[in-house]
MARVEXDO-516083 format. One line per 4 residues: number of its first residue (from 1); for each residue x, y, z of C-alpha. Coordinates in steps of 0.2 Angstrom, whole numbers, m for minus. Example, Ala and Ser with C-alpha at 12.3 -4.5 7.8 and 13.67 -1.06 7.14 Angstrom:
1) 62 m22 39  68 m5 36
# end
This chain:
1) 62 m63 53  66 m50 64  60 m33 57  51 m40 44
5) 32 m32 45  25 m43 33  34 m60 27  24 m72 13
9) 32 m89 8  28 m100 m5  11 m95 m3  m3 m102 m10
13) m23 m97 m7  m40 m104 m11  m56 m96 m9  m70 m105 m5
17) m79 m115 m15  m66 m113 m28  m58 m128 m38  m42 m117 m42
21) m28 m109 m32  m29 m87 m31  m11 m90 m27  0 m101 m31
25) 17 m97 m26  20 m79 m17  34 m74 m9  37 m57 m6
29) 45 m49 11  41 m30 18  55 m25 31  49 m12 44
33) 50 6 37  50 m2 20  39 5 5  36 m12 m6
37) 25 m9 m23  15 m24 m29  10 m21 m49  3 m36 m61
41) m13 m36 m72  m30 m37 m68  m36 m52 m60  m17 m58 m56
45) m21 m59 m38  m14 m43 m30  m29 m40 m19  m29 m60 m13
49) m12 m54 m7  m18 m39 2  m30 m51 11  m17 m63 16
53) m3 m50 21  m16 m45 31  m23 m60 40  m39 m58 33
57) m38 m71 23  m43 m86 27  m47 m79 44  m60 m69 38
61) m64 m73 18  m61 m92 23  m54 m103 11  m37 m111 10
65) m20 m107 14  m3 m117 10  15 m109 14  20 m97 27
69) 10 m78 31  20 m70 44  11 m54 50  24 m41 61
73) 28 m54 79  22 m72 71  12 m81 59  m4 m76 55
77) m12 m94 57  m10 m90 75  m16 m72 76  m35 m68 82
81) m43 m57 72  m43 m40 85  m24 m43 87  m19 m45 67
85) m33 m27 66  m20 m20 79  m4 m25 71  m9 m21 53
89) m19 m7 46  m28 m10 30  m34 4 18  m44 m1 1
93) m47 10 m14  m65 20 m9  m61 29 6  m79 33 9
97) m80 15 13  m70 13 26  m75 30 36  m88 25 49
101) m102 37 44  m105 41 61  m93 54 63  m100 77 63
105) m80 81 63  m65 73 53  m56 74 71  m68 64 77
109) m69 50 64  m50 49 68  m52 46 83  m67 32 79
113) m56 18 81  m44 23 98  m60 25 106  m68 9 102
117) m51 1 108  m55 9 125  m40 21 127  m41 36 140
121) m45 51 132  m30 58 134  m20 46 123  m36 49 110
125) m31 66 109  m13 64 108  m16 51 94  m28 59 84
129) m15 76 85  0 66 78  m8 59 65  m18 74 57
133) m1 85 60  10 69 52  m2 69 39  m4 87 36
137) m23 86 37  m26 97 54  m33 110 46  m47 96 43
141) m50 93 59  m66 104 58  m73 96 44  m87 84 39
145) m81 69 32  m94 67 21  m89 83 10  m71 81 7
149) m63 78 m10  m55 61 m14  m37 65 m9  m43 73 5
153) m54 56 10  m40 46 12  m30 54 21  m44 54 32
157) m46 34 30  m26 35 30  m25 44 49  m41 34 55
161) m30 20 52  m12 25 60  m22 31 76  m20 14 79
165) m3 12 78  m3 m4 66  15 m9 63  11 m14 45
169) 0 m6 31  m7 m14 15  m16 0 5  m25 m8 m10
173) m24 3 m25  m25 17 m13  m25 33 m26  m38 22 m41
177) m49 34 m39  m39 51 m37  m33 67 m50  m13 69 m51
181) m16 80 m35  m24 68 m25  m13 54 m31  4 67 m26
185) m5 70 m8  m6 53 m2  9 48 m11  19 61 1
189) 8 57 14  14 37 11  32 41 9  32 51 29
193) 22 36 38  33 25 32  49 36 37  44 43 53
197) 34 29 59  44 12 55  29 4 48  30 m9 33
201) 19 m3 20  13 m14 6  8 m4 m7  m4 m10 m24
205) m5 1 m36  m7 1 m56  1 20 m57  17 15 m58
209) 27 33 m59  18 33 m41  28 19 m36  45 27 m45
213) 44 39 m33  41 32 m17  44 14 m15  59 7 m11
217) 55 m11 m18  44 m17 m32  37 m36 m34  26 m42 m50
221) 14 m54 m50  7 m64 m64  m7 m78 m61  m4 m78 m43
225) 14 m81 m43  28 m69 m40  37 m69 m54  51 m53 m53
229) 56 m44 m37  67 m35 m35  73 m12 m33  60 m1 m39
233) 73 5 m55  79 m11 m57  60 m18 m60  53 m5 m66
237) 62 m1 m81  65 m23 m84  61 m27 m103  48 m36 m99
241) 34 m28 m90  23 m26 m106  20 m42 m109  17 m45 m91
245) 3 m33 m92  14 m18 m82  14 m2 m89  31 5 m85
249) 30 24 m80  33 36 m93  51 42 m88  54 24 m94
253) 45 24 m111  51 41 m116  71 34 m109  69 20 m121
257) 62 32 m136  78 41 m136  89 27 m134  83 21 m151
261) 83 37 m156  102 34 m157  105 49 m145  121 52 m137
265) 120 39 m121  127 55 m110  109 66 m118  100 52 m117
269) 103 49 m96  101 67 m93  84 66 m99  77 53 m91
273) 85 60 m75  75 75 m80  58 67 m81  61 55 m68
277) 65 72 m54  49 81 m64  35 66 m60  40 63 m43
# end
Protein backbone atom coordinates (compact mmCIF):
# COMPACT_ATOMS: atom_id res chain seq x y z
CA UNK A 1 0.00 0.00 0.00
CA UNK A 2 2.78 2.02 -0.27
CA UNK A 3 1.96 5.52 -1.80
CA UNK A 4 -1.65 4.94 -1.52
CA UNK A 5 -3.08 8.28 0.38
CA UNK A 6 -6.28 6.93 0.92
CA UNK A 7 -7.09 3.04 0.42
CA UNK A 8 -10.98 1.62 0.92
CA UNK A 9 -11.71 -2.17 0.65
CA UNK A 10 -14.73 -3.84 0.52
CA UNK A 11 -16.11 -1.31 2.69
CA UNK A 12 -19.16 -1.35 4.38
CA UNK A 13 -20.79 1.56 6.99
CA UNK A 14 -23.62 1.85 9.33
CA UNK A 15 -24.69 4.94 11.01
CA UNK A 16 -26.02 4.74 14.20
CA UNK A 17 -29.15 3.79 14.99
CA UNK A 18 -29.55 2.60 11.55
CA UNK A 19 -31.00 -0.99 10.52
CA UNK A 20 -29.33 -0.44 6.93
CA UNK A 21 -25.72 -0.36 5.54
CA UNK A 22 -24.81 3.56 4.04
CA UNK A 23 -22.09 1.37 2.29
CA UNK A 24 -22.15 -1.62 1.34
CA UNK A 25 -19.32 -2.62 -0.78
CA UNK A 26 -16.61 0.31 -1.64
CA UNK A 27 -13.49 -0.01 -2.84
CA UNK A 28 -11.80 2.86 -4.25
CA UNK A 29 -7.94 3.50 -4.04
CA UNK A 30 -6.24 7.45 -4.13
CA UNK A 31 -2.34 7.17 -4.91
CA UNK A 32 -0.31 9.99 -3.59
CA UNK A 33 -0.42 13.07 -6.25
CA UNK A 34 -3.45 11.33 -7.53
CA UNK A 35 -6.84 13.54 -8.38
CA UNK A 36 -9.61 10.61 -7.93
CA UNK A 37 -13.48 12.06 -8.73
CA UNK A 38 -16.29 10.34 -6.96
CA UNK A 39 -19.81 11.21 -8.84
CA UNK A 40 -23.34 9.11 -8.25
CA UNK A 41 -26.78 10.38 -7.36
CA UNK A 42 -28.17 11.93 -4.41
CA UNK A 43 -28.24 9.95 -1.39
CA UNK A 44 -25.88 7.14 -3.08
CA UNK A 45 -23.43 7.61 -0.24
CA UNK A 46 -20.58 9.73 -1.51
CA UNK A 47 -20.32 11.96 1.54
CA UNK A 48 -20.53 8.50 3.96
CA UNK A 49 -17.33 7.88 1.85
CA UNK A 50 -15.85 11.42 2.53
CA UNK A 51 -16.40 10.55 6.31
CA UNK A 52 -14.69 7.25 6.01
CA UNK A 53 -11.68 8.06 3.72
CA UNK A 54 -11.34 10.42 6.41
CA UNK A 55 -11.36 8.60 9.69
CA UNK A 56 -14.13 10.47 10.77
CA UNK A 57 -16.35 7.87 10.60
CA UNK A 58 -17.15 5.80 12.91
CA UNK A 59 -14.42 7.62 14.84
CA UNK A 60 -16.32 10.54 15.21
CA UNK A 61 -20.05 10.00 13.60
CA UNK A 62 -20.02 6.57 15.32
CA UNK A 63 -21.65 3.61 13.77
CA UNK A 64 -20.23 0.65 12.15
CA UNK A 65 -17.58 -0.25 9.83
CA UNK A 66 -16.69 -3.65 8.00
CA UNK A 67 -13.83 -3.99 5.35
CA UNK A 68 -10.50 -2.07 5.34
CA UNK A 69 -10.04 2.15 5.61
CA UNK A 70 -6.55 2.76 5.21
CA UNK A 71 -5.77 6.48 5.67
CA UNK A 72 -1.81 7.55 4.29
CA UNK A 73 0.75 5.16 6.89
CA UNK A 74 -2.02 2.47 8.31
CA UNK A 75 -5.60 1.83 8.88
CA UNK A 76 -7.70 4.03 10.17
CA UNK A 77 -9.22 1.83 13.09
CA UNK A 78 -5.93 2.63 14.71
CA UNK A 79 -5.46 6.26 14.03
CA UNK A 80 -6.49 8.77 16.98
CA UNK A 81 -8.51 11.51 15.90
CA UNK A 82 -5.43 14.54 16.09
CA UNK A 83 -3.18 12.28 14.06
CA UNK A 84 -5.88 11.12 11.11
CA UNK A 85 -6.66 15.65 11.32
CA UNK A 86 -2.90 15.75 10.58
CA UNK A 87 -2.60 13.30 7.81
CA UNK A 88 -5.94 14.26 6.07
CA UNK A 89 -7.37 17.55 5.45
CA UNK A 90 -11.16 17.65 4.92
CA UNK A 91 -12.87 20.52 3.18
CA UNK A 92 -16.98 20.52 2.83
CA UNK A 93 -19.09 22.55 0.38
CA UNK A 94 -19.80 25.90 2.59
CA UNK A 95 -16.53 27.41 3.04
CA UNK A 96 -17.85 29.92 5.61
CA UNK A 97 -18.25 26.95 7.83
CA UNK A 98 -15.22 25.79 8.08
CA UNK A 99 -13.37 29.27 8.66
CA UNK A 100 -13.00 29.84 12.43
CA UNK A 101 -14.75 33.22 12.67
CA UNK A 102 -12.21 34.49 14.83
CA UNK A 103 -9.72 35.60 12.29
CA UNK A 104 -9.40 40.19 11.38
CA UNK A 105 -7.09 39.05 8.38
CA UNK A 106 -7.28 36.13 5.81
CA UNK A 107 -3.51 35.66 6.65
CA UNK A 108 -4.33 35.01 9.99
CA UNK A 109 -7.21 32.60 9.43
CA UNK A 110 -4.40 30.66 7.60
CA UNK A 111 -2.49 30.55 9.96
CA UNK A 112 -5.45 29.49 12.65
CA UNK A 113 -4.72 25.93 12.61
CA UNK A 114 -0.41 25.87 12.67
CA UNK A 115 -0.75 27.85 15.55
CA UNK A 116 -3.22 25.73 17.51
CA UNK A 117 -0.72 22.82 16.70
CA UNK A 118 2.00 24.76 18.58
CA UNK A 119 4.44 25.53 15.74
CA UNK A 120 7.19 28.24 16.15
CA UNK A 121 6.38 31.28 14.57
CA UNK A 122 8.59 31.05 12.12
CA UNK A 123 7.32 27.89 10.48
CA UNK A 124 3.62 29.73 10.79
CA UNK A 125 4.96 32.34 8.61
CA UNK A 126 6.69 30.10 6.26
CA UNK A 127 3.53 27.86 5.96
CA UNK A 128 1.01 30.48 5.75
CA UNK A 129 3.33 32.09 2.73
CA UNK A 130 3.57 28.90 0.57
CA UNK A 131 0.23 28.20 0.78
CA UNK A 132 -1.32 31.78 -0.14
CA UNK A 133 1.48 31.95 -3.05
CA UNK A 134 0.73 28.08 -4.13
CA UNK A 135 -2.75 29.09 -4.15
CA UNK A 136 -2.49 32.45 -5.65
CA UNK A 137 -4.48 34.16 -2.90
CA UNK A 138 -1.54 36.37 -1.36
CA UNK A 139 -3.10 39.37 -2.48
CA UNK A 140 -5.76 38.29 0.27
CA UNK A 141 -3.75 38.23 2.82
CA UNK A 142 -5.03 41.51 3.96
CA UNK A 143 -8.40 40.75 3.83
CA UNK A 144 -11.48 39.92 6.07
CA UNK A 145 -12.70 36.61 5.77
CA UNK A 146 -15.94 37.37 6.22
CA UNK A 147 -16.38 39.68 2.95
CA UNK A 148 -14.91 37.43 0.34
CA UNK A 149 -16.84 36.03 -2.59
CA UNK A 150 -17.48 32.19 -2.76
CA UNK A 151 -14.49 31.20 -4.90
CA UNK A 152 -12.56 33.33 -3.00
CA UNK A 153 -13.67 31.41 0.49
CA UNK A 154 -12.49 28.48 -0.35
CA UNK A 155 -9.50 28.88 -1.30
CA UNK A 156 -9.29 30.51 2.02
CA UNK A 157 -10.83 27.12 3.79
CA UNK A 158 -8.49 25.45 0.98
CA UNK A 159 -4.91 27.16 2.36
CA UNK A 160 -6.31 26.93 5.92
CA UNK A 161 -6.26 23.38 5.30
CA UNK A 162 -2.71 22.57 3.57
CA UNK A 163 -1.03 24.82 6.42
CA UNK A 164 -1.28 21.82 7.77
CA UNK A 165 0.43 19.74 5.55
CA UNK A 166 -2.11 16.80 5.35
CA UNK A 167 -0.85 14.10 3.04
CA UNK A 168 -4.48 13.38 1.89
CA UNK A 169 -7.51 15.70 0.84
CA UNK A 170 -11.28 14.72 0.60
CA UNK A 171 -13.16 17.97 -0.62
CA UNK A 172 -16.96 17.23 -0.59
CA UNK A 173 -18.68 18.97 -3.49
CA UNK A 174 -16.09 21.58 -2.89
CA UNK A 175 -17.47 24.19 -5.84
CA UNK A 176 -21.76 23.39 -5.17
CA UNK A 177 -21.99 26.46 -4.34
CA UNK A 178 -19.79 28.64 -6.88
CA UNK A 179 -20.44 30.59 -10.52
CA UNK A 180 -18.22 28.99 -13.46
CA UNK A 181 -15.40 31.49 -12.20
CA UNK A 182 -15.33 30.32 -8.83
CA UNK A 183 -15.72 26.67 -9.89
CA UNK A 184 -12.46 27.43 -12.59
CA UNK A 185 -10.49 28.95 -9.51
CA UNK A 186 -10.42 26.27 -7.16
CA UNK A 187 -10.49 23.62 -9.97
CA UNK A 188 -6.87 25.23 -10.92
CA UNK A 189 -6.18 25.75 -7.50
CA UNK A 190 -6.95 21.59 -6.94
CA UNK A 191 -5.07 20.51 -9.96
CA UNK A 192 -1.46 22.63 -8.41
CA UNK A 193 -1.92 21.00 -4.77
CA UNK A 194 -2.08 18.02 -5.93
CA UNK A 195 1.01 18.32 -8.55
CA UNK A 196 3.38 20.27 -6.51
CA UNK A 197 2.51 18.96 -3.11
CA UNK A 198 2.12 14.91 -3.62
CA UNK A 199 -1.06 14.83 -1.80
CA UNK A 200 -3.93 12.27 -2.69
CA UNK A 201 -6.94 14.28 -3.20
CA UNK A 202 -10.41 12.73 -3.23
CA UNK A 203 -12.58 14.84 -4.99
CA UNK A 204 -16.91 14.63 -4.88
CA UNK A 205 -18.28 16.61 -7.28
CA UNK A 206 -21.65 16.50 -9.36
CA UNK A 207 -19.94 19.03 -12.07
CA UNK A 208 -18.66 16.61 -13.90
CA UNK A 209 -16.85 18.80 -16.90
CA UNK A 210 -14.86 19.84 -13.52
CA UNK A 211 -13.71 16.51 -13.06
CA UNK A 212 -12.80 16.19 -17.13
CA UNK A 213 -10.54 18.62 -16.56
CA UNK A 214 -8.59 17.82 -13.56
CA UNK A 215 -8.88 14.35 -12.16
CA UNK A 216 -7.00 11.66 -13.25
CA UNK A 217 -9.36 8.86 -12.01
CA UNK A 218 -13.21 8.73 -11.72
CA UNK A 219 -15.19 6.05 -9.56
CA UNK A 220 -19.27 5.90 -9.57
CA UNK A 221 -21.32 4.90 -6.79
CA UNK A 222 -24.67 3.80 -6.70
CA UNK A 223 -26.48 2.57 -3.31
CA UNK A 224 -23.33 2.61 -1.50
CA UNK A 225 -21.55 0.26 -3.77
CA UNK A 226 -18.83 1.20 -6.21
CA UNK A 227 -20.09 0.13 -9.26
CA UNK A 228 -17.60 1.55 -12.29
CA UNK A 229 -13.93 2.77 -11.81
CA UNK A 230 -12.00 3.41 -13.73
CA UNK A 231 -9.67 6.85 -16.29
CA UNK A 232 -11.71 9.89 -16.15
CA UNK A 233 -12.47 9.58 -20.27
CA UNK A 234 -12.99 6.15 -20.02
CA UNK A 235 -15.81 6.55 -17.29
CA UNK A 236 -17.02 9.60 -18.16
CA UNK A 237 -18.05 9.15 -21.54
CA UNK A 238 -19.38 5.07 -20.54
CA UNK A 239 -23.02 4.60 -21.87
CA UNK A 240 -24.31 4.23 -18.90
CA UNK A 241 -23.97 7.12 -16.48
CA UNK A 242 -27.60 8.35 -17.28
CA UNK A 243 -29.30 5.71 -15.83
CA UNK A 244 -26.93 5.73 -13.13
CA UNK A 245 -28.04 9.23 -12.25
CA UNK A 246 -24.45 10.80 -13.75
CA UNK A 247 -24.84 13.62 -15.90
CA UNK A 248 -21.88 13.30 -18.28
CA UNK A 249 -20.25 16.69 -19.04
CA UNK A 250 -21.45 18.36 -22.13
CA UNK A 251 -18.36 17.65 -24.44
CA UNK A 252 -19.73 14.07 -24.06
CA UNK A 253 -23.37 14.72 -24.94
CA UNK A 254 -22.62 17.19 -27.85
CA UNK A 255 -19.73 14.12 -29.21
CA UNK A 256 -22.61 11.62 -29.13
CA UNK A 257 -25.19 14.24 -30.87
CA UNK A 258 -22.89 14.40 -33.84
CA UNK A 259 -22.06 10.86 -34.08
CA UNK A 260 -25.70 10.11 -34.55
CA UNK A 261 -25.67 12.89 -36.67
CA UNK A 262 -23.88 10.46 -38.94
CA UNK A 263 -20.82 13.00 -39.21
CA UNK A 264 -17.64 12.11 -40.76
CA UNK A 265 -15.92 10.05 -37.58
CA UNK A 266 -12.68 12.42 -38.50
CA UNK A 267 -15.33 15.90 -37.86
CA UNK A 268 -16.81 14.41 -35.39
CA UNK A 269 -13.32 13.75 -32.95
CA UNK A 270 -12.09 17.12 -33.94
CA UNK A 271 -15.12 18.43 -32.33
CA UNK A 272 -15.24 17.16 -29.17
CA UNK A 273 -11.47 17.82 -28.92
CA UNK A 274 -12.65 21.22 -29.56
CA UNK A 275 -15.09 21.44 -26.67
CA UNK A 276 -13.35 19.28 -24.40
CA UNK A 277 -9.91 21.97 -24.71
CA UNK A 278 -12.80 24.96 -24.47
CA UNK A 279 -14.31 23.72 -20.92
CA UNK A 280 -11.30 22.88 -19.20
Amino acid sequence: MSGDAIRLEGIRYQYAGSRSWALDGVDLVVRSGEIVGLVGPNDAGKSTVCLVAAALAPAVAGGRLEGLAWLVDGPTSELPAHEAARRCGVLFQNPLAQLSGTSATVWEEVAFGPRNVGLDRGLIAERVERCLELLRIGHLAPRDPGRLSGGQAQLVAMASVLALEPRALVLDEPTSQLDPEGTRLVGEAIRRVAGETGSGVLIVEHKTALLASIADRVAVLAEGRTVLTGSTLEVLADGSLPELGVDPPAAVRIGRTIGAAGLPPGLADRAMAAITAASA
